[in-house]
C-alpha positions, 0 to 999 in steps of 0.5 A: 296589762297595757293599762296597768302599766300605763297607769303606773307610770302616769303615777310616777309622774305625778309623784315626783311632781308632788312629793318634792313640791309638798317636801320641799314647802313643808319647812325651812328652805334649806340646803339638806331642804334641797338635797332630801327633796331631790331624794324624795323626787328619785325615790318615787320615781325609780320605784314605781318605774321599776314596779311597772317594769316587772308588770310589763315583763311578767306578762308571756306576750310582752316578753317575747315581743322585748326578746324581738327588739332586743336587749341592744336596743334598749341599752342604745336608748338608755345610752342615749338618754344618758349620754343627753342627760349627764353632759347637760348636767355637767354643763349646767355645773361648768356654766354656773362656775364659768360664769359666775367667775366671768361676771365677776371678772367684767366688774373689775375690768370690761375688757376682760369681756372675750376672754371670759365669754371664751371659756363660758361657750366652751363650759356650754359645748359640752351640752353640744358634744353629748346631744351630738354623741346621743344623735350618733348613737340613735342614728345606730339604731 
């Protein structure tokens, strides 16, 4: 059973590294190119972890040891993966836009360069807040 699920996942992670790669060469570099290759990554992914997952709680065993850890423990480190993942998402976001305004504020006037580094450190803290947010919430657990 431990084998089985092992497998699966390694699969997963091969998938979403191929599939995309393979979609994403197949034709025109494009924007919908890059949305579909995005689908194609997630698609894979989520469907073979969900597999895995439904293996892993079919087994008696395995679902008296996941009722002794608890659902709460879990949801903590979903949390937690969460919290890293979406505010360094939102970061990234905020940078490109920050920055990029910055960039082309420096070549109209140098000395607009502290304040344009004001707002690209503060777009970046975000990234800061939600590892900290995520480091509480494992500290929790």
């Amino acid at each position: 059973m431990n084998t089985m699920i092992q497998i699966l996942t390694a699969a997963a992670l091969i998938l979403t590294i191929v599939l995309p790669l393979a979609f994403f060469f197949a034709g025109e570099r494009t924007r919908t190119r890059y949305k579909k290759s995005i689908l194609m990554n997630a698609i894979p992914f989520f469907g073979i972890l969900l597999v895995a997952s439904l293996v892993m709680f079919s087994g008696t065993q395995t679902v008296r040891a996941a009722e002794d850890a608890g659902i709460a423990t879990g949801l903590g480190y979903l949390s937690a993966a969460l919290v890293t993942g979406l505010s360094g998402i939102g970061s990234g976001i905020a940078v490109a836009s920050s920055a990029s305004a910055a960039l082309g504020a420096l070549s109209e006037n140098e000395s607009l360069f502290g304040k344009s580094i004001i707002f690209v450190a503060m777009a970046e803290g975000i990234a800061l807040y939600g590892l900290i947010i995520s480091f509480m919430i494992l500290g929790k657990l």
